[in-house]
TIDREN-29655 format. One record per residue (C-alpha): residue number from 0; x, y, z. Coordinates in Angstrom, 1 decimal, decimal comma, always signed. Example, Ala and Ser with C-alpha at 12.3 -4.5 7.8 and 13.67 -1.06 7.14 Angstrom:
2
ATOM   nr      xx      yy      zz
ATOM    0   +12,3    -4,5    +7,8
ATOM    1   +13,7    -1,1    +7,1
END
This chain:
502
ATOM   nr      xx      yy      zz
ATOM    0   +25,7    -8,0   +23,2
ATOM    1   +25,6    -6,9   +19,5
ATOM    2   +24,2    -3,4   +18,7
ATOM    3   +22,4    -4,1   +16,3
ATOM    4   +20,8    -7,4   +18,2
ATOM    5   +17,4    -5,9   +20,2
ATOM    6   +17,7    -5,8   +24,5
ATOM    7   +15,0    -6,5   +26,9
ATOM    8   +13,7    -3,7   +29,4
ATOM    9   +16,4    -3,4   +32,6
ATOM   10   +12,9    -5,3   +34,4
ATOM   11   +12,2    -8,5   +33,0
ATOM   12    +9,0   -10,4   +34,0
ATOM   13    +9,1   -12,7   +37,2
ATOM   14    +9,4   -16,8   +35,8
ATOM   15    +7,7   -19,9   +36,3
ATOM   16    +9,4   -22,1   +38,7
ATOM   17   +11,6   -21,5   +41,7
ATOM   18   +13,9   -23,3   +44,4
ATOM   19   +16,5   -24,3   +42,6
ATOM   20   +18,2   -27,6   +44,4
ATOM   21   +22,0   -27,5   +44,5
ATOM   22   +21,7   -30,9   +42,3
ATOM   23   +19,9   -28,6   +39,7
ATOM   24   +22,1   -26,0   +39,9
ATOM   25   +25,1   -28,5   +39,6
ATOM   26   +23,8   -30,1   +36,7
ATOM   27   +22,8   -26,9   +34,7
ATOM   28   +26,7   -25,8   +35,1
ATOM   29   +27,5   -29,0   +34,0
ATOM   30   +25,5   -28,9   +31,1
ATOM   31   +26,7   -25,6   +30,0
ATOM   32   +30,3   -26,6   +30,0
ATOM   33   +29,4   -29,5   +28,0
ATOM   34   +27,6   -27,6   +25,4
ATOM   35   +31,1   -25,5   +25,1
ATOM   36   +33,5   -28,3   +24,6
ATOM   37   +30,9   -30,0   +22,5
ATOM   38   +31,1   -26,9   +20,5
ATOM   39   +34,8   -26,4   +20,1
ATOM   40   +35,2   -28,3   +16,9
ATOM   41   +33,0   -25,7   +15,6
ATOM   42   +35,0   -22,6   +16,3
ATOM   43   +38,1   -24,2   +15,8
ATOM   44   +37,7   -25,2   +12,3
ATOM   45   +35,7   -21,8   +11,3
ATOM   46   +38,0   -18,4   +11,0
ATOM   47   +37,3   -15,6   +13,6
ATOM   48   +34,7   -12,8   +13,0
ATOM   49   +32,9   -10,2   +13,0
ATOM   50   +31,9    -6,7   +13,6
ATOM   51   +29,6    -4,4   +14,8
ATOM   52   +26,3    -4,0   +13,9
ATOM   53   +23,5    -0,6   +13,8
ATOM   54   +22,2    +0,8   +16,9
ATOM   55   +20,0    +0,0   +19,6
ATOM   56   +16,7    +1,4   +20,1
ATOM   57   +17,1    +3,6   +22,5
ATOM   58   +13,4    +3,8   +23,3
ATOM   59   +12,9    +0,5   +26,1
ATOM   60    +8,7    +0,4   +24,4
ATOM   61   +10,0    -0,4   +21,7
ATOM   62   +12,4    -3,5   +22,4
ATOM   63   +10,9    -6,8   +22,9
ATOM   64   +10,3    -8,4   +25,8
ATOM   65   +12,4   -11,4   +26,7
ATOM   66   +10,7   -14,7   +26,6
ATOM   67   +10,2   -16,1   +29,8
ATOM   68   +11,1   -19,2   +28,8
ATOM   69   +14,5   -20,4   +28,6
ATOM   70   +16,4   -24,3   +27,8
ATOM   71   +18,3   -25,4   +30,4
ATOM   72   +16,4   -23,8   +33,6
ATOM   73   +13,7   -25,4   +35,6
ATOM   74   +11,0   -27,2   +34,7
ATOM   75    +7,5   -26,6   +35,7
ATOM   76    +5,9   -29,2   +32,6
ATOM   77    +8,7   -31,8   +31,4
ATOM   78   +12,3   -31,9   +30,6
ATOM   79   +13,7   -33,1   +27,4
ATOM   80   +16,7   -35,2   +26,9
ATOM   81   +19,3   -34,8   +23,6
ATOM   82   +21,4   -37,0   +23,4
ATOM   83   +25,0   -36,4   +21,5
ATOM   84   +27,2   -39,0   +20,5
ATOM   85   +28,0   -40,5   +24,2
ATOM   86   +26,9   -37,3   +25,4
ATOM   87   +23,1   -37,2   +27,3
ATOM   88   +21,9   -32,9   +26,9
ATOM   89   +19,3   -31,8   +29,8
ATOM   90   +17,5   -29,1   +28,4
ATOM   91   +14,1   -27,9   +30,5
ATOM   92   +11,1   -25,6   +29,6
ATOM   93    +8,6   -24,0   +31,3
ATOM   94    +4,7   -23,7   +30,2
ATOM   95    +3,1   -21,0   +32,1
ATOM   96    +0,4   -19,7   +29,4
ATOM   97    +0,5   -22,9   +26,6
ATOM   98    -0,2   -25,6   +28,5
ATOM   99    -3,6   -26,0   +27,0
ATOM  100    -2,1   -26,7   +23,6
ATOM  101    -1,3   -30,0   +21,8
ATOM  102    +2,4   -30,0   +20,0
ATOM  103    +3,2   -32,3   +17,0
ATOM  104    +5,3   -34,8   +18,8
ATOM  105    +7,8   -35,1   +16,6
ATOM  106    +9,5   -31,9   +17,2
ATOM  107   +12,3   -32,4   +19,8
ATOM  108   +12,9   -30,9   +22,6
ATOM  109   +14,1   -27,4   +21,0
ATOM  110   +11,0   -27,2   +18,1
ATOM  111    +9,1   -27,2   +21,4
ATOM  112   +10,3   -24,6   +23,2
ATOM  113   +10,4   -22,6   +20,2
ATOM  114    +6,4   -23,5   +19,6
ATOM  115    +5,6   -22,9   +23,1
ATOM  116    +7,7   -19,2   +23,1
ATOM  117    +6,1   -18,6   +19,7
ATOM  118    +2,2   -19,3   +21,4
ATOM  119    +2,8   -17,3   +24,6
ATOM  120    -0,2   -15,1   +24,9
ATOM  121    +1,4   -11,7   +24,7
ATOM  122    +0,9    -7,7   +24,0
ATOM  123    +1,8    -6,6   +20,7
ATOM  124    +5,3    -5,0   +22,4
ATOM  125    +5,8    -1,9   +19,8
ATOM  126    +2,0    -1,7   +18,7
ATOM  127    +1,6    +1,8   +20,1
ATOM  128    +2,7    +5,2   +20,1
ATOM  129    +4,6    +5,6   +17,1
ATOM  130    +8,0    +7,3   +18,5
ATOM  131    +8,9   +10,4   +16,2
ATOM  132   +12,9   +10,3   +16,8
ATOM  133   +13,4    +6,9   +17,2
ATOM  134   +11,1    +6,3   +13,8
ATOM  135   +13,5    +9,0   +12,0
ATOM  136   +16,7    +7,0   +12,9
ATOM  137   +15,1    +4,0   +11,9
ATOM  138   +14,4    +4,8    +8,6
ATOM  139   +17,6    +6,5    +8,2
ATOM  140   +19,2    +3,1    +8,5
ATOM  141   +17,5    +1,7    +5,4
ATOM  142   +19,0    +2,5    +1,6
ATOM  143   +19,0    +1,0    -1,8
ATOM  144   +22,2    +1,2    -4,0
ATOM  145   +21,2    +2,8    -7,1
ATOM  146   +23,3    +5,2   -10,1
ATOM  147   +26,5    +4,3    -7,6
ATOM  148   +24,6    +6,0    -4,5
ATOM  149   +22,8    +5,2    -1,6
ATOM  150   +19,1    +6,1    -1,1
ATOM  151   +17,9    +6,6    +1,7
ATOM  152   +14,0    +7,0    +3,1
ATOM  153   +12,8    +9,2    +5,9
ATOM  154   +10,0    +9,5    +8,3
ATOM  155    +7,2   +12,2    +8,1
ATOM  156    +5,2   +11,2   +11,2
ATOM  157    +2,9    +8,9    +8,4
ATOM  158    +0,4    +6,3    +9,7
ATOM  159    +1,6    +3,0   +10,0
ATOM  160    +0,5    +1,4    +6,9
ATOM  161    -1,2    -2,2    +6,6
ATOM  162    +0,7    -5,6    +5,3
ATOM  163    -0,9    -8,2    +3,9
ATOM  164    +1,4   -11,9    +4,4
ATOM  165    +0,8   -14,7    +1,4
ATOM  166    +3,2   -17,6    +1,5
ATOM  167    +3,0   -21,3    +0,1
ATOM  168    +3,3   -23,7    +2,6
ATOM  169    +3,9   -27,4    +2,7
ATOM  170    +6,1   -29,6    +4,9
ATOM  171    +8,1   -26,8    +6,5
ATOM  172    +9,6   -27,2    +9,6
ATOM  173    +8,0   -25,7   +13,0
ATOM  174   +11,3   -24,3   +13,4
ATOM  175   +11,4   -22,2   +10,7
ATOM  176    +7,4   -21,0   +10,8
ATOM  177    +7,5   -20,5   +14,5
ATOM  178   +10,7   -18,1   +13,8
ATOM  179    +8,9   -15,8   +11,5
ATOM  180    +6,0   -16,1   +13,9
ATOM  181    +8,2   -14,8   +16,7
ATOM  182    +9,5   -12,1   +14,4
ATOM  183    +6,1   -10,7   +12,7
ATOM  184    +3,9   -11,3   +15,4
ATOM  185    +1,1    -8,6   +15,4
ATOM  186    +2,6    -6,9   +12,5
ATOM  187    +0,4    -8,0    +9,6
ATOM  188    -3,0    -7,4    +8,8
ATOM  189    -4,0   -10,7    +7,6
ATOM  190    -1,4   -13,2    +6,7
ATOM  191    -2,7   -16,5    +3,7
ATOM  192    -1,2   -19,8    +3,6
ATOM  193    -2,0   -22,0    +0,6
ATOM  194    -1,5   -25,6    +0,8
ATOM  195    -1,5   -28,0    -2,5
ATOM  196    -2,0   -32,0    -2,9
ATOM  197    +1,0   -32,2    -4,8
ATOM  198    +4,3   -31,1    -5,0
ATOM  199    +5,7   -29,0    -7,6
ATOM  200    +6,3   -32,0   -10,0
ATOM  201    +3,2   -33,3    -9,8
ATOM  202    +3,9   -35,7    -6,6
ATOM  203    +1,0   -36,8    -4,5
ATOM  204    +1,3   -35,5    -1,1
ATOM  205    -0,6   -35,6    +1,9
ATOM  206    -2,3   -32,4    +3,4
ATOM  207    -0,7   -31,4    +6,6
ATOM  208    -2,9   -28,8    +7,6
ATOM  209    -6,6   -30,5    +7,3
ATOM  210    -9,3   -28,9   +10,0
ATOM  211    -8,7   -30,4   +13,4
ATOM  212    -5,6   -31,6   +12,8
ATOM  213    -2,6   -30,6   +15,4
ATOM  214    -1,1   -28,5   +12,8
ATOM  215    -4,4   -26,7   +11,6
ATOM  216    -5,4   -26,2   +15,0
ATOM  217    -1,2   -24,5   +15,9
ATOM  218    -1,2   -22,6   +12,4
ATOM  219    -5,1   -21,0   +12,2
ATOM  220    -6,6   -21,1   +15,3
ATOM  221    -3,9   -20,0   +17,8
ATOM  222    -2,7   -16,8   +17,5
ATOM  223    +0,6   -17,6   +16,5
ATOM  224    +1,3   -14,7   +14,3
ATOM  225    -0,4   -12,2   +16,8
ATOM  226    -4,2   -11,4   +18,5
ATOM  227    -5,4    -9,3   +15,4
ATOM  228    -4,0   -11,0   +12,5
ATOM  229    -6,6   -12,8   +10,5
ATOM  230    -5,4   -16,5    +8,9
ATOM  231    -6,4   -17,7    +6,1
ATOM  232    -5,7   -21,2    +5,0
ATOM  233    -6,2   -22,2    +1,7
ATOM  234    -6,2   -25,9    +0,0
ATOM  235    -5,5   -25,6    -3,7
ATOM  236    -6,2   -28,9    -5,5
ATOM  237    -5,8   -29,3    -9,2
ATOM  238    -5,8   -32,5   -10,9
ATOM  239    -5,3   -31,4   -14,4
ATOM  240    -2,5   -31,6   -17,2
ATOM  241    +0,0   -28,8   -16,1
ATOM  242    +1,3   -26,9   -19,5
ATOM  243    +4,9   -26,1   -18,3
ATOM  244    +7,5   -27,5   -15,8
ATOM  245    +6,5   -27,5   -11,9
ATOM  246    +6,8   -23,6   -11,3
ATOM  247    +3,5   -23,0   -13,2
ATOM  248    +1,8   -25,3   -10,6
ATOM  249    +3,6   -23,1    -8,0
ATOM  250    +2,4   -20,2   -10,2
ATOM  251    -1,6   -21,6    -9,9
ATOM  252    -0,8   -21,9    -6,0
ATOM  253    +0,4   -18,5    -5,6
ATOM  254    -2,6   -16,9    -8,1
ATOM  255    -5,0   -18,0    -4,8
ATOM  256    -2,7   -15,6    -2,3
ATOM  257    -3,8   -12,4    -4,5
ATOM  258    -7,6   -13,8    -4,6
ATOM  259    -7,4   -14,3    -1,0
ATOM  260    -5,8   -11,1    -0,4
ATOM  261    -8,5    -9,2    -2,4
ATOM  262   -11,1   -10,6    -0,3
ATOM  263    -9,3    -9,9    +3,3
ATOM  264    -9,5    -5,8    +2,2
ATOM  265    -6,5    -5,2    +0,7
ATOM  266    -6,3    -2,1    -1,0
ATOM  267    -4,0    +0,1    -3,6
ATOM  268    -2,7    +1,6    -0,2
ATOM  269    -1,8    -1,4    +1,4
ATOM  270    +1,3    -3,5    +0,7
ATOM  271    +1,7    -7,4    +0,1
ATOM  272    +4,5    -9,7    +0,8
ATOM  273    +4,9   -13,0    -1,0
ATOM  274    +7,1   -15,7    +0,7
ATOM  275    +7,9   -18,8    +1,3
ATOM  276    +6,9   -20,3    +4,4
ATOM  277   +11,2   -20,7    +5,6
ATOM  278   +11,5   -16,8    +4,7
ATOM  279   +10,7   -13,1    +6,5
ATOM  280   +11,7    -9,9    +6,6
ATOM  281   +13,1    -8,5    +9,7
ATOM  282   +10,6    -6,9   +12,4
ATOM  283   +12,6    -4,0   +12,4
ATOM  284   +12,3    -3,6    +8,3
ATOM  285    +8,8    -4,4    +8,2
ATOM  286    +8,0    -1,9   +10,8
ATOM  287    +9,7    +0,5    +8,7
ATOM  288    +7,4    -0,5    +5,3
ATOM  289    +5,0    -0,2    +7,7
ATOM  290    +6,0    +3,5    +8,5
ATOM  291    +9,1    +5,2    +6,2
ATOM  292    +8,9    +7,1    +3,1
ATOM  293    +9,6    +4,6    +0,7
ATOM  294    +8,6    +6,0    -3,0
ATOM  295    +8,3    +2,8    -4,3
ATOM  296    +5,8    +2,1    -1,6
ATOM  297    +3,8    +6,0    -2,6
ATOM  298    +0,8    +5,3    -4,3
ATOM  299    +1,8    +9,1    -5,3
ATOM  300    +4,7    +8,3    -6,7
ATOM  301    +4,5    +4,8    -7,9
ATOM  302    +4,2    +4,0   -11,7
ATOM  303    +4,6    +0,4   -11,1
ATOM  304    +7,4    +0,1   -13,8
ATOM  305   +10,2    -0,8   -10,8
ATOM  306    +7,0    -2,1    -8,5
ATOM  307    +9,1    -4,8    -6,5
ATOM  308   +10,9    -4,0    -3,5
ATOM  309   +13,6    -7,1    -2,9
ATOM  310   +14,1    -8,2    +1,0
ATOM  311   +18,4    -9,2    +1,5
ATOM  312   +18,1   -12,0    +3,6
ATOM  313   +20,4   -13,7    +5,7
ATOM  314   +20,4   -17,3    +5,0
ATOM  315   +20,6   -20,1    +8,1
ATOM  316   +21,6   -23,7    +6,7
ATOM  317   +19,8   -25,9    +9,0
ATOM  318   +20,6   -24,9   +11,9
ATOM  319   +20,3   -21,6   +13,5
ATOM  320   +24,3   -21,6   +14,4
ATOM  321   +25,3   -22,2   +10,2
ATOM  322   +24,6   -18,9    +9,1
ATOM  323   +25,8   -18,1    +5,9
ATOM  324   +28,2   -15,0    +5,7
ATOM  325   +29,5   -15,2    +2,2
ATOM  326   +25,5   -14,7    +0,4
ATOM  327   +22,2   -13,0    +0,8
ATOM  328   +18,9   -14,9    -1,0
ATOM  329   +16,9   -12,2    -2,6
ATOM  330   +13,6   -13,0    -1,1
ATOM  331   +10,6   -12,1    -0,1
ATOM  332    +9,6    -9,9    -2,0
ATOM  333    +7,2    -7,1    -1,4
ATOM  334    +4,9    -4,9    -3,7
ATOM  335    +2,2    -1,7    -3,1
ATOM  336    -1,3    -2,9    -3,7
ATOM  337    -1,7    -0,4    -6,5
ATOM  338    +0,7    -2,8    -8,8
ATOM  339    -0,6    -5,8    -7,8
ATOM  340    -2,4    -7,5   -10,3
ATOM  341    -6,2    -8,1    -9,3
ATOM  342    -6,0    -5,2    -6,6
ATOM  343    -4,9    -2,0    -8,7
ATOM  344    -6,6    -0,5   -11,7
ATOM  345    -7,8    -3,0   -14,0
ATOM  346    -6,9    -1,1   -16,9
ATOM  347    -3,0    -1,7   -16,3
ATOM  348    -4,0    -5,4   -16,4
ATOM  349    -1,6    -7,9   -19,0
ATOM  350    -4,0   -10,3   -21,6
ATOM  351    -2,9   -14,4   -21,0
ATOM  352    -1,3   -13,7   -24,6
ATOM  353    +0,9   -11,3   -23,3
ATOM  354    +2,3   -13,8   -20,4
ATOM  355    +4,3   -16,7   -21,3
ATOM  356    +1,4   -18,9   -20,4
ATOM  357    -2,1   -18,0   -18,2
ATOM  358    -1,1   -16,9   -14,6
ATOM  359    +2,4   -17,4   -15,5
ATOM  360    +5,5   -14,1   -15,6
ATOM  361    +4,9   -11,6   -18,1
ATOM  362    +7,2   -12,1   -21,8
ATOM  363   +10,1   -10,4   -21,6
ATOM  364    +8,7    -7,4   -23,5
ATOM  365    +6,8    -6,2   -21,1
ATOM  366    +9,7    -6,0   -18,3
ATOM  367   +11,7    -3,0   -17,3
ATOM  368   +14,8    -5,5   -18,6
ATOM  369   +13,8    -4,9   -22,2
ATOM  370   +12,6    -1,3   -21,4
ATOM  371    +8,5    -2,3   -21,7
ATOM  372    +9,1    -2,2   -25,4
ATOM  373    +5,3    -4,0   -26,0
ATOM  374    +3,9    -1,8   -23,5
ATOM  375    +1,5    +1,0   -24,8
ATOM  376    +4,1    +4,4   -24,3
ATOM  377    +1,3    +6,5   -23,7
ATOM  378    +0,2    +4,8   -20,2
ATOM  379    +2,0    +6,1   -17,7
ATOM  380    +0,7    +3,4   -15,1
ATOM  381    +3,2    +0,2   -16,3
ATOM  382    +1,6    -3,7   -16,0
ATOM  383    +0,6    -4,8   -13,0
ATOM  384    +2,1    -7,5   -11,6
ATOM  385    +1,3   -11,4   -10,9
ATOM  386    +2,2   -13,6    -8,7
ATOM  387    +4,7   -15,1   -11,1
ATOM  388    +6,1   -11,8   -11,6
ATOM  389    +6,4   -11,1    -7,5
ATOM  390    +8,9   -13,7    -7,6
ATOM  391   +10,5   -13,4   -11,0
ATOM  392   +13,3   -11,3   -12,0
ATOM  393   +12,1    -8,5   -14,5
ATOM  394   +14,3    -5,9   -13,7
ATOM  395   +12,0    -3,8   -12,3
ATOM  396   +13,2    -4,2    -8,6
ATOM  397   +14,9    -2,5    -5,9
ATOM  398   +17,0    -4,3    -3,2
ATOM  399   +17,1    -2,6    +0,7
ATOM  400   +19,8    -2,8    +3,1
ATOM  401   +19,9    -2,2    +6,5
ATOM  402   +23,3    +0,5    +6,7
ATOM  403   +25,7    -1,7    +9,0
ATOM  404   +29,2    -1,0    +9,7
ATOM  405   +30,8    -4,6   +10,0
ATOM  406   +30,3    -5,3    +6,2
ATOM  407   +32,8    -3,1    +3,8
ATOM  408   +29,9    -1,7    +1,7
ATOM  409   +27,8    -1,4    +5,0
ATOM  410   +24,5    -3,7    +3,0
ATOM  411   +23,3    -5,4    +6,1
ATOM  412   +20,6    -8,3    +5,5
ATOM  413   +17,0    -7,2    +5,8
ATOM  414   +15,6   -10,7    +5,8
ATOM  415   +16,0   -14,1    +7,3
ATOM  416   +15,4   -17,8    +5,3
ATOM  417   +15,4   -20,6    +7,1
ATOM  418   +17,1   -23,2    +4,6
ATOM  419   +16,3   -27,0    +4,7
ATOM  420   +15,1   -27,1    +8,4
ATOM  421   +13,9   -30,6    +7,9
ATOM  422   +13,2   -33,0   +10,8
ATOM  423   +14,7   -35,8    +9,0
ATOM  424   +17,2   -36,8    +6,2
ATOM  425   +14,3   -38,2    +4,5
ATOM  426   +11,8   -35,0    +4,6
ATOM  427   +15,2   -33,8    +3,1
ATOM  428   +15,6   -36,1    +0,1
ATOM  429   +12,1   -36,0    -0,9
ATOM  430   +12,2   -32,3    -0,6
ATOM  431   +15,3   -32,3    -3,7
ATOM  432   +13,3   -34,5    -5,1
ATOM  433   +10,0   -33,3    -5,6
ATOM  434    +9,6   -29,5    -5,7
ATOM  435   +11,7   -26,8    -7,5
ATOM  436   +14,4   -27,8    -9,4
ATOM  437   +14,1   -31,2    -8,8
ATOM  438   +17,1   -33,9    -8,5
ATOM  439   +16,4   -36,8    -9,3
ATOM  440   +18,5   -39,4    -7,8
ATOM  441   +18,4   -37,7    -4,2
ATOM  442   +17,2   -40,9    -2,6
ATOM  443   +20,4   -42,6    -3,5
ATOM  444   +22,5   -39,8    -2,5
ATOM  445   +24,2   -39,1    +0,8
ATOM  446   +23,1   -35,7    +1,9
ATOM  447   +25,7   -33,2    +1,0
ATOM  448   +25,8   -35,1    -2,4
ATOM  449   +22,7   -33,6    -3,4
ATOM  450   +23,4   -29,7    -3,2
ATOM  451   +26,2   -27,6    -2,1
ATOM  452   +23,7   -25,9    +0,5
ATOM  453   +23,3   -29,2    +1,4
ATOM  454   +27,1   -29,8    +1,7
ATOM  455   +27,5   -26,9    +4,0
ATOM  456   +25,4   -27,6    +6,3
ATOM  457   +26,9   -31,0    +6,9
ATOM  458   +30,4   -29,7    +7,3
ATOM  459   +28,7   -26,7    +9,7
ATOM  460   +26,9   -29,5   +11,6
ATOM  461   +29,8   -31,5   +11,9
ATOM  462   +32,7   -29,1   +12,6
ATOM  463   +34,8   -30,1    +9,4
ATOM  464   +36,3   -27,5    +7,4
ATOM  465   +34,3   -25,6    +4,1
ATOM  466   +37,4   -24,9    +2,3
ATOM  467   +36,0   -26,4    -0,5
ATOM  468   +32,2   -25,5    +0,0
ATOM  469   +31,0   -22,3    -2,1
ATOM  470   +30,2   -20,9    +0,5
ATOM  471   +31,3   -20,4    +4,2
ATOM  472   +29,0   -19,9    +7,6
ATOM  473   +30,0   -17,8   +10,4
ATOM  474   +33,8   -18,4   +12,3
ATOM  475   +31,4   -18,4   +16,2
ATOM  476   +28,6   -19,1   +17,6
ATOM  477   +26,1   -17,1   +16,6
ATOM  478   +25,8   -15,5   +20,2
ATOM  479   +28,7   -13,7   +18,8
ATOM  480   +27,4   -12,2   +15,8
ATOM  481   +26,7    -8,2   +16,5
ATOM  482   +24,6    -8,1   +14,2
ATOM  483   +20,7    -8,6   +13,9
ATOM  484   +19,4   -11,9   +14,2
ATOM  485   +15,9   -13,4   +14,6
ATOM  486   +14,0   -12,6   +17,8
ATOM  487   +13,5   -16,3   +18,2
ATOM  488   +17,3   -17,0   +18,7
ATOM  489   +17,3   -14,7   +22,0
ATOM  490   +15,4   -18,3   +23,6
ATOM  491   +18,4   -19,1   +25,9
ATOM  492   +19,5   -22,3   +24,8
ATOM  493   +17,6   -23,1   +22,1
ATOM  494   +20,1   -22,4   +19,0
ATOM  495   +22,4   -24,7   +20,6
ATOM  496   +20,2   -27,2   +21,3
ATOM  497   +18,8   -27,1   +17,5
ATOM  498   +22,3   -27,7   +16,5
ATOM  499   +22,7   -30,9   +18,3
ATOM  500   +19,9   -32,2   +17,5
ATOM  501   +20,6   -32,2   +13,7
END
């Protein structure tokens, strides 16, 4: 197992279920030797790879637990058939603590197992007793690349300090929101969601996440992203004439995350991360915002002109077993409460005139880019920062690594975005269609037509070469990889079984 990957304790919990029959036991073998030659087009069209990763905590209260449920063992609720090509899948899951809860029932076998892991009532595993070494080598591991140097933070036995979650959500996939469950769970202080009645263009849509529906009831009211984070759902409607393309109604969306923010406590100490509901940082990296010396995170030492700290994330087309190895997407993105606009000082505030339109980025004059030219140069506080500018490039950023040593310039990922996880082909093609960057003809369009991503994914699915993709996705199976990866793909089973069923 990778180094950099986290281990369970030497004793894991007793599991559900017991008395294997020899049938079982025959078809479970079976199974997995299926799974391997379904999986040999895979590795043989991909080129070998890839090194080692960081090291492992070395303190056992500070690893998490495995889950107790695992695909492909017994069942003690219902077993789930995938079915590939002429090839039937058996894959089983167990529901000790869930069984009270009602799942959308379209997810497939694997989006189940993955909600049910996700809604397992649990301890917060690393919640106490901060750990003075192990914190030290932690934040050791973490360095930005600035002046041709690497900087790196430190540990000074602080307080942990609070995080504050703010993401738009829509028609995202339960794999990709009950991942970052499984990775931040118990981490943030309050975490908002805000859902719109259109899409970015304008498009009618249908709310997902209405009171008593499934989704409401999986999202708010089940502890999915831990026992003491507070959930906040929002329902942004606007009917009006939108000045500007679809980002500004993204813009208005993302204005209500600060709003809420303010109103859950938030304060110039605290930090907030704006997302997207398929991104996260890593546990391990928001447990060290939480805890390390990171100036831009110093209330002391903050002057807001560089405010944003930038999260490298790994990118998974799809399928948890197409990850990306050739790019990083620079999101989230995360920013001390004493530059956010609406929680700092007032004073530091930017007039609509001085944005390129009300709630939208700041004009370029008032960037770190074009050296805050229009700013006043006797304030040494710089302009606080919208939403639009949490997620715009101005400049006035820093990008963390993680310090790993199977990359050449050792700038491990810090993040994880789960791209186009879509149930469907359709969810797919209205997705191109109707939000950022729209294209227009996706409906007509076979899917890796409408976007390289798109095109990569369907030669990782498939097995066929991505010689002439952009971009290439790990040579193995991501059991492989040495590196970190999300605590959600340690569900035995379930990374595989995603794959097929796409």
């Amino acid at each position: 197992m990778g180094a950099n990957r986290f281990e369970g304790p030497a004793e894991e919990p007793p599991k559900p279920g017991c008395g294997f029959s020899r049938l079982l036991v025959l078809k479970i073998l079976l199974g997995q030797l299926i799974v391997v030659f379904a999986t040999m087009p895979m590795l043989l069209h991909h080129q070998h790879s890839i090194g080692k990763g960081a090291s492992t905590p070395s303190n056992p209260l500070l690893r998490p637990p495995p889950s107790s449920r695992q695909m492909g063992k017994r069942a003690t609720l219902e077993t789930a058939q995938l079915k590939a090509g002429d090839t039937v899948y058996n894959f089983a899951f167990e529901d000790e603590h869930t069984s009270n809860v009602t799942l959308p029932e379209d997810i497939g076998a694997a989006g189940r197992a993955l909600l049910l892991s996700a809604l397992e009532e649990r301890p917060v595993w690393d919640k106490e007793g901060l750990d003075y070494q192990y914190e030290k080598e932690r934040c050791s591991k973490y360095f930005s690349w600035e002046n041709q140097q690497k900087n790196r933070t430190d540990y000074k036995a602080r307080r942990r300090r609070r995080v504050f979650l703010g993401s738009l959500i829509a028609d995202d996939s339960w794999h990709a929101i009950g991942a970052i469950a499984m990775e931040v769970y118990g981490i943030y202080t309050a975490a908002v969601f805000v859902e719109s009645n259109r899409t970015q263009t304008g498009t009618p849509r249908k709310l997902r996440f209405e009171q008593g529906s499934t989704a409401h009831n999986i999202l708010v009211e089940r502890n999915l992203f831990g026992p003491d984070t507070r959930i906040i759902l929002d329902q942004f409607s606007f009917e009006g004439k939108v000045h500007g393309k679809g980002l500004i109604r993204e813009q208005m969306q993302r204005s209500r995350i600060i709003e809420l923010w303010k109103e859950a406590g938030m304060t110039e100490h605290d930090v907030g991360v704006i997302t997207d509901a398929d991104e996260t940082p890593t546990r391990d990296f928001l447990r060290a915002v939480q805890s390390c010396d990171f100036p831009q995170l110093d209330p002391e030492l903050q002057n807001c002109a560089k405010a944003k700290v930038i999260v490298a994330s790994m990118v998974f087309e799809g399928s948890p077993e197409c990850m990306t190895t050739t790019r990083k997407w620079m999101h989230p993105d995360l920013i001390l409460g004493k530059c956010i606009d609406g929680i700092g000082d007032a004073r530091y505030s930017l007039k609509d005139s001085q944005r390129q339109s009300r709630l939208a980025w700041r004009q370029k004059r008032f960037t770190a880019k074009f050296n805050y030219s229009g700013w006043p140069k006797e304030m040494k506080t710089f302009p606080l920062w919208n939403a639009a500018d949490f997620r715009r490039d101005q400049a006035g950023h820093t990008i963390i690594f993680e310090d790993v040593d199977y990359l050449p310039f050792r700038m491990g990922h810090t993040g994880y975005h789960f791209h186009n996880y879509f149930k469907t082909t359709e969810q797919l093609r209205h997705k191109y269609q109707t939000y950022g960057h729209p294209v227009e003809n996706a409906t007509q369009l076979g899917v890796g037509e409408i976007h390289p991503d798109l095109d990569l994914m369907v030669d990782c699915v498939l097995g066929r070469s991505y010689d002439n993709n952009k971009h290439k996705t790990l040579s193995a199976r991501l059991e492989e990889f040495e590196g970190r990866i999300p605590i959600a793909y340690g569900i035995e089973g379930y990374t595989m079984a995603r794959h097929l069923e796409l």
